[in-house]
C-alpha positions in Angstrom: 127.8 85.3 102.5 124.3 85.4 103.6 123.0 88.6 104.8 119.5 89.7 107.0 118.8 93.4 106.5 116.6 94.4 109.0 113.9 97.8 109.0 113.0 98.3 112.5 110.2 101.3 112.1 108.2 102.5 115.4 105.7 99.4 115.8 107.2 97.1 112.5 110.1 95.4 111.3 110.7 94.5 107.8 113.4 92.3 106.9 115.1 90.3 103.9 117.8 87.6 104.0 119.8 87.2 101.2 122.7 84.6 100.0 124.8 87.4 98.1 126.9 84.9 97.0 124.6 83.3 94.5 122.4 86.4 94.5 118.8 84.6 95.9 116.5 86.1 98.0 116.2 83.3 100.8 113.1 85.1 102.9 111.4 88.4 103.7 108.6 89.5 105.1 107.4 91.8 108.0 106.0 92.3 111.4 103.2 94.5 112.3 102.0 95.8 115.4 105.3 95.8 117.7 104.5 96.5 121.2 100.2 97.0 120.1 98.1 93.8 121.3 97.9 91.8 117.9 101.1 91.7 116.6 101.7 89.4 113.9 104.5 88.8 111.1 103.8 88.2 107.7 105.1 86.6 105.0 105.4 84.7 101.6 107.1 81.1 101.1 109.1 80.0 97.9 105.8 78.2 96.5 103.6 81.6 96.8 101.6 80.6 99.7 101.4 84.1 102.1 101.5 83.1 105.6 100.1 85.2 108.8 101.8 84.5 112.4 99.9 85.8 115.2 102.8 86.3 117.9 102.7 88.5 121.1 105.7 91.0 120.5 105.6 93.3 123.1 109.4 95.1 121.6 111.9 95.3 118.7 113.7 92.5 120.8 110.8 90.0 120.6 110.1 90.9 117.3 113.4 89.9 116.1 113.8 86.7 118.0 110.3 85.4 116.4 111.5 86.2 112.9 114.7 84.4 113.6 113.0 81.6 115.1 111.3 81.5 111.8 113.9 81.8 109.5 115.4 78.5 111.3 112.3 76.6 111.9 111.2 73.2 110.9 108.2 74.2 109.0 108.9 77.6 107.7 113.1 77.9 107.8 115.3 78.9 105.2 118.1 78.1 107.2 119.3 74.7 109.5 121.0 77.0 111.9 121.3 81.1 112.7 124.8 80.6 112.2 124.4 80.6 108.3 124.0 84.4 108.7 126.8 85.8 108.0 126.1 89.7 108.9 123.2 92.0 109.7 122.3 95.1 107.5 120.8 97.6 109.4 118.4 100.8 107.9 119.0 103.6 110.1 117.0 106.3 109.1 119.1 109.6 110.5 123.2 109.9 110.9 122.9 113.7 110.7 126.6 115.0 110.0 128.4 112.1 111.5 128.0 109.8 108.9 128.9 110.5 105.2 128.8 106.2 104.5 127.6 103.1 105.9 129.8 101.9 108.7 130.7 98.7 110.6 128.3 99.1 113.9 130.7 99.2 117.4 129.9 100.8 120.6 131.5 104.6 119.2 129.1 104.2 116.2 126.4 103.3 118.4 126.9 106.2 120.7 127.0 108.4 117.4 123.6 107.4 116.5 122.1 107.6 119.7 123.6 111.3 119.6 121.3 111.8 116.0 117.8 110.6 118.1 116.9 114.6 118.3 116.6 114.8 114.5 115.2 111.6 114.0 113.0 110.4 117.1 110.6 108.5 115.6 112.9 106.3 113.8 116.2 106.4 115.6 115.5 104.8 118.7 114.0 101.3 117.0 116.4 101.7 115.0 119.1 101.5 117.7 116.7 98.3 119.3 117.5 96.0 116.2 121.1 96.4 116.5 120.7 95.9 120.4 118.1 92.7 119.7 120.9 91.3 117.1 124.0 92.1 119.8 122.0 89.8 122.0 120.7 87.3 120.1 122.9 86.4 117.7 126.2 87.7 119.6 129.2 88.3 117.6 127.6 89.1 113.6 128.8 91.6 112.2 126.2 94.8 111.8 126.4 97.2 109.7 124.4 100.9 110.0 123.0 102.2 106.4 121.9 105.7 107.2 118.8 107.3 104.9 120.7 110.7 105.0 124.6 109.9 103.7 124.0 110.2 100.4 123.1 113.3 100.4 125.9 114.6 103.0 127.9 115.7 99.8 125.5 118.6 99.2 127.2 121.9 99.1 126.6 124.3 101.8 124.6 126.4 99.9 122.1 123.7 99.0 121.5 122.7 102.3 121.5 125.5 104.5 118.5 127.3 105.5 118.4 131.2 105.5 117.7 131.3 109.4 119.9 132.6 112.2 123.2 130.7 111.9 122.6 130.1 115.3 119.9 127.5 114.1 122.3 125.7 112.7 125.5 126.0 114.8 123.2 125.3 117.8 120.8 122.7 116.9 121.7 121.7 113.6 118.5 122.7 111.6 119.9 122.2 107.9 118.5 120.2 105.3 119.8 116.3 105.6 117.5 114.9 103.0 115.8 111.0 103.2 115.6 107.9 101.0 119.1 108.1 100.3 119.8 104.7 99.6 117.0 104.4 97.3 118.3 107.4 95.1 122.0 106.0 95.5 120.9 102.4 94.2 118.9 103.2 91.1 121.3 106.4 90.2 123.7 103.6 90.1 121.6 101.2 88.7 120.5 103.1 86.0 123.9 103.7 84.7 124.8 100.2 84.6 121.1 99.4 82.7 121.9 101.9 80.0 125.7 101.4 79.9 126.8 104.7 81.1 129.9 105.7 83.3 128.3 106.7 86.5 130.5 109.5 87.3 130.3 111.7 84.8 126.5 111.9 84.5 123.7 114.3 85.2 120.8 112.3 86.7 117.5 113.2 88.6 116.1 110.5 90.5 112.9 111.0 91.0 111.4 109.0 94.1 107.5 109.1 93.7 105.3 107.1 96.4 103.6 107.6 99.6 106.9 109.4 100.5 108.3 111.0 97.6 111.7 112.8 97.1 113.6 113.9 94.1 117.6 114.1 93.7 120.0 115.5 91.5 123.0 113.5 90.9 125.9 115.0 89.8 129.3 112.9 88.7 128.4 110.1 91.4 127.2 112.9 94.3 124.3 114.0 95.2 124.2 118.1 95.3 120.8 118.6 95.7 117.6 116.8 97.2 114.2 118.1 97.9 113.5 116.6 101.3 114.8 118.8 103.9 115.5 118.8 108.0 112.6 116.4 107.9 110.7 114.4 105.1 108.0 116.9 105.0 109.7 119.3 102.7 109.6 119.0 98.7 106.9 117.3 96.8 103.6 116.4 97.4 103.1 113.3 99.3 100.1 110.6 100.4 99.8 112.5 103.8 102.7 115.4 103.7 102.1 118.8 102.1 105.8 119.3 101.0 106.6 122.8 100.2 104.2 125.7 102.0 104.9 129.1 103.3 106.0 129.3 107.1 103.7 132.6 106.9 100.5 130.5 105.9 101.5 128.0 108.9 101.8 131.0 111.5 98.7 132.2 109.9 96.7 128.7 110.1 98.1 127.9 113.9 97.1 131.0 115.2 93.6 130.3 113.5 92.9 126.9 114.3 94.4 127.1 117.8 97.2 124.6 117.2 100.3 123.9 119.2 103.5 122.9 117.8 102.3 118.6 117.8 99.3 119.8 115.8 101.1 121.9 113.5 103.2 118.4 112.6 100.2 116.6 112.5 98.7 118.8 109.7 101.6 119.0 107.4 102.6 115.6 108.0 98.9 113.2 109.0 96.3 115.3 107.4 97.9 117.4 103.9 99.3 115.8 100.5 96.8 113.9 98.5 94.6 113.0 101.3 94.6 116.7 102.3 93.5 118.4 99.0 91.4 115.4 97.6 89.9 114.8 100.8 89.6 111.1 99.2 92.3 109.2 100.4 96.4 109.0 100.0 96.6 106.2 97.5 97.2 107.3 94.1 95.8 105.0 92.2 92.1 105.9 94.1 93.4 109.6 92.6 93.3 108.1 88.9 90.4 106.3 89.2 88.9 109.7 89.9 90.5 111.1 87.4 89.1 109.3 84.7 85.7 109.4 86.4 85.8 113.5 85.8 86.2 114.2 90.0 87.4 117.8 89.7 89.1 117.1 92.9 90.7 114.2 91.5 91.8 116.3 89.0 93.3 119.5 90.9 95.1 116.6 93.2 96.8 114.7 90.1 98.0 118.1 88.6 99.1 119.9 91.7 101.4 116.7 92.3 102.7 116.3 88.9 103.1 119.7 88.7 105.3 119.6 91.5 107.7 116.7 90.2 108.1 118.5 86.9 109.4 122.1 89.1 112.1 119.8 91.1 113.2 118.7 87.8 113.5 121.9 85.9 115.3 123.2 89.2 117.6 120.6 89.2 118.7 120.4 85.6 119.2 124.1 86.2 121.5 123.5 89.1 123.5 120.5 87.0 123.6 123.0 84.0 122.0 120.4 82.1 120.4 116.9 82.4 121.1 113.6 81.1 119.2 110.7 82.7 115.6 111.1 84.5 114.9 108.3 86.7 111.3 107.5 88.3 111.6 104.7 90.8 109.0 104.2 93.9 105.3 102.9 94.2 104.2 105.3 92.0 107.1 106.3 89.9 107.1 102.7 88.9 103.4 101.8 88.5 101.6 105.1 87.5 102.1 105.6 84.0 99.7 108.9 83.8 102.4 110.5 86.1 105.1 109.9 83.9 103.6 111.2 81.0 102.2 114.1 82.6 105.5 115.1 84.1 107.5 114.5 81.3 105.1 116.4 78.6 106.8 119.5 78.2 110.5 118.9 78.5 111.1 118.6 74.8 113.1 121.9 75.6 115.6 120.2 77.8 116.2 117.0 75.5 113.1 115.1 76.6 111.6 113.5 73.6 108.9 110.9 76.0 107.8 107.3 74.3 103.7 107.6 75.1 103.2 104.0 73.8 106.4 102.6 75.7 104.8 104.2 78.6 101.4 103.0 78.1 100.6 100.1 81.0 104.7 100.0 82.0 104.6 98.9 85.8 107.4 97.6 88.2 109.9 96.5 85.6 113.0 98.4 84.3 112.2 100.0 80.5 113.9 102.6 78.7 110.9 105.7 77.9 112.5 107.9 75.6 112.7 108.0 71.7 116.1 107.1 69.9 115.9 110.7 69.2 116.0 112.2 72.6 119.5 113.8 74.0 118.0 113.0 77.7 117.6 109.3 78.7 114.4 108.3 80.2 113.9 105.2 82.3 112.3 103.4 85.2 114.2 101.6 87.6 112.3 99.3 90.2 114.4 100.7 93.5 115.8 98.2 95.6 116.8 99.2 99.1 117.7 95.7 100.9 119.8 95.0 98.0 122.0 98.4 98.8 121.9 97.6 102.5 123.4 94.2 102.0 125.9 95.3 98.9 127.4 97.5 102.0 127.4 95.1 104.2 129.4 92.7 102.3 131.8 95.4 101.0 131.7 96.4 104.7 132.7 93.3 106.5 134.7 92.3 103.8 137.1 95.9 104.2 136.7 96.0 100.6 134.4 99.4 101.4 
């Protein structure tokens, strides 16, 4: 079965196809700048060459048809005909309460997450134009929805409720749904099967460390605990979010500044994080070069966010009464090997006994960083989010799921 999981975002679209049957990765790539003058899509063929489309796209439906034009062209295709694709894999970012899975896409599904665009609506609605664009242009594939937040939807009540008036909740449904839930389901999983252990009957903390970052504690196969909340901004310290802060010090800092509700979110969410305290940038890596250079800015950033990671984890090893696998995945959890150290110096109390020299210049490949000595398993796991989306897209379509 060959399978095109599509990331509609508010002016992009990733995608990857993928022939699950012999497990290749037949094309990916991206387009940039959907609906802005300049759109192009981007990507790289089987010989390495990277290749840069300029193409008007003026919507998600546009967008789509180029990249499927592509994918069966004479000069760039990977396919002789769209009707090679088998199904469609859909990232939907939001599926609030009404969806604990991923789910083959019909009209009552799509009405459900059209329902979910108030707690999402920057990532719903294009979300909900890819499945449109693929109902039209390739009519009669099967889609499939793979919501961000259904992972999570087996937290108990008390880990995701908020201490506000109940009315907040019964009303408008302000509860923490948690994000990058198919990332923290795949290498929970993943992990498991890399070290040989039984995936239900494990304490793991998945720690998901890039521009967004997001930690989860996996308990017997469920998540009961994650550190995003009714948005992305809650938890850790991210490229551009501030992640945990007092709602007194944002009163406080509105009320100061002048700022309305829009640039409140812009704050916490455009102008905090890494950027915000280093007042250098978001990437991480520009962090650790100043690091080493001696920037005391540098210097506050990189402990502040490591500091952070290593309080989720001692949380959540408190709320599995014990830990037994700590996963880093993401842009950073997979590349930044100061990071690792740094969060993992100190844990020797809970079992942690951290390989340094393993660790030392580790980036994007799976590795085992504990000692043989150490009661807690340590590892990286390169996360892999297509490969999830189209895993339940098969099982989907197949009714195996």
């Amino acid at each position: 079965m060959k399978v095109l999981v599509l990331n509609c975002g508010s002016s992009s679209l990733k995608y990857k196809l993928i022939d699950m049957k012999n497990d290749v990765e037949m094309a990916s790539g991206g387009v940039e700048k959907i609906g802005i003058p300049g759109s192009f899509l981007k990507f790289v063929q089987p010989d390495g060459k990277k290749v840069v489309l300029e193409h008007e796209m003026p919507s998600h439906q546009e967008a789509i048809e180029f990249v499927l034009d592509i994918l069966a062209s004479k000069e760039y295709g990977v396919v002789a005909s769209l009707d090679e694709i088998d199904a469609v894999g859909h990232r939907v970012v939001h599926g609030g309460e009404k969806f604990s899975e991923s789910v083959l896409i019909t009209d009552e599904v799509l009405a459900k997450i059209v329902e979910c665009i108030p707690l999402a609506p920057l990532h719903n609605p294009p979300n909900i134009a890819g499945i449109k664009a693929i109902e039209e242009l390739i009519p009669g594939k099967p889609q499939v929805a793979v919501f961000d937040t259904a992972f999570h939807q087996t937290m108990p009540a008390e880990a995701y409720m908020y201490a506000l008036p109940y009315k907040m909740y019964r009303d408008y449904g302000v509860r923490r749904y948690g994000f990058h839930g198919t990332s923290h389901r795949y290498v929970s999983r993943r992990a498991c099967d890399f070290l040989g252990l039984d995936y239900d009957t494990q304490k793991i903390i998945t720690c998901h460390i890039g521009n967004g970052a997001s930690i989860t504690a996996v308990k017997n196969g469920k998540s009961i605990d994650t550190s995003m909340g009714f948005t992305p901004t809650e938890g850790l310290i991210m490229g551009t979010r501030s992640g945990d802060v007092d709602p007194g010090a944002l009163s406080f800092i509105m009320e100061k500044e002048g700022l309305n509700a829009q640039g409140l979110s812009d704050l916490v969410n455009k102008q905090s994080g890494v950027l915000g305290i280093s007042e250098m940038g978001s990437d991480m890596r520009d962090i650790e070069d100043g690091v080493a250079e001696g920037n005391e800015r540098a210097i506050l950033t990189m402990n502040m966010y490591d500091y952070r990671i290593k309080k989720y984890i001692g949380e959540y090893a408190a709320a599995m009464g014990g830990v037994d696998v700590i996963v880093f995945t993401g842009g950073v959890g997979e590349n930044q090997c100061p990071t690792r150290e740094m969060v993992c110096k100190g844990l020797e109390f809970m079992g942690v006994e951290f390989d340094a020299e393993k660790n030392r210049g580790l980036r994007g490949k799976e590795a085992v960083l504990n000692l043989p000595t150490s009661r807690v398993k340590v590892v990286v796991i390169p996360t892999d989010e297509e490969s999830m989306i189209a895993q339940d897209t098969v099982e989907i379509v197949n009714g195996k799921k």
